[in-house]
N, C-alpha and C positions, 0 to 999 in steps of 0.2 A: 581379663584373662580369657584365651580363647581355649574348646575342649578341642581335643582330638575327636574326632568322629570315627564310628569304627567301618561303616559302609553307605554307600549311595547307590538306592537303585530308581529304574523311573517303571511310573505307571503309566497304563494304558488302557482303552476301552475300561469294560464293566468288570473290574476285578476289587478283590476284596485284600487288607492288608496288617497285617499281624508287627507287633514287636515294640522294641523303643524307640517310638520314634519324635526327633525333636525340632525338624522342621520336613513344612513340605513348600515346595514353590513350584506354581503353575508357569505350564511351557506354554509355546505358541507364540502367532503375531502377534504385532501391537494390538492390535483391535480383535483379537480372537479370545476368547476364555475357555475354562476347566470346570467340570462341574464333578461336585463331591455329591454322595446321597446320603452318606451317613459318615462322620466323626465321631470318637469318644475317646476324648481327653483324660489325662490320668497316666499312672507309672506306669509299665506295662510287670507285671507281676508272673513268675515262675515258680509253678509250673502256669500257664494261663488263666487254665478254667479257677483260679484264683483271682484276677483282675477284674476290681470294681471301675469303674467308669464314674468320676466326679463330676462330666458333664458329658451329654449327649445332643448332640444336633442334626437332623436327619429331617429329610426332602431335597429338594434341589440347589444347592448352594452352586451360587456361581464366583467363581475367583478370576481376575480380570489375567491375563498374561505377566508374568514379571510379578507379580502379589506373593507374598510368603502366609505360612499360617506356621508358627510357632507352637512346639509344644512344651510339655510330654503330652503325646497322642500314642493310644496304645492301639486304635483299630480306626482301618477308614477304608469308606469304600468308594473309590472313582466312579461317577456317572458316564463321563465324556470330556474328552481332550487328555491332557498329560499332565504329571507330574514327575518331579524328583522327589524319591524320597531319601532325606536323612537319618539313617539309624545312629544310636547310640552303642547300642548291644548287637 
């Protein structure tokens, strides 16, 4: 059973990213990739400053072009390259 999504936006350079969100998949060439500095997985909770993070991953994560990262991810921060992101909320 597929969900309806409620919005899609993309990332770019060094920005940081709030919300529900339940996939990201990195843009670019074949042979190009995305780098994230920091994830943290988890529902994303309202009002925010209420959301714990059941896992965190942070340095330089590289995601090859075409690569999906599924979540819930409630925060992420782009190092370099692009992404889409998938919101729920």
């Amino acid at each position: 059973m597929s969900r309806a999504l409620k919005s899609i936006a993309t990332a770019s350079l060094l920005n940081s990213y709030t919300g529900s969100i339940t996939k990201l998949v990195a843009l670019g060439a074949d042979d190009s990739e995305a780098s994230i500095q920091r994830i943290e997985f988890g529902a994303m909770t309202y009002p925010e400053s209420h959301f714990t993070a059941s896992s965190i991953i942070s340095g330089s994560i590289q995601i090859p072009a075409g690569s999906t990262i599924d979540g819930p991810i409630g925060r992420f921060k782009n190092l370099a390259g692009s992404f889409l992101i998938y919101f729920d909320a």
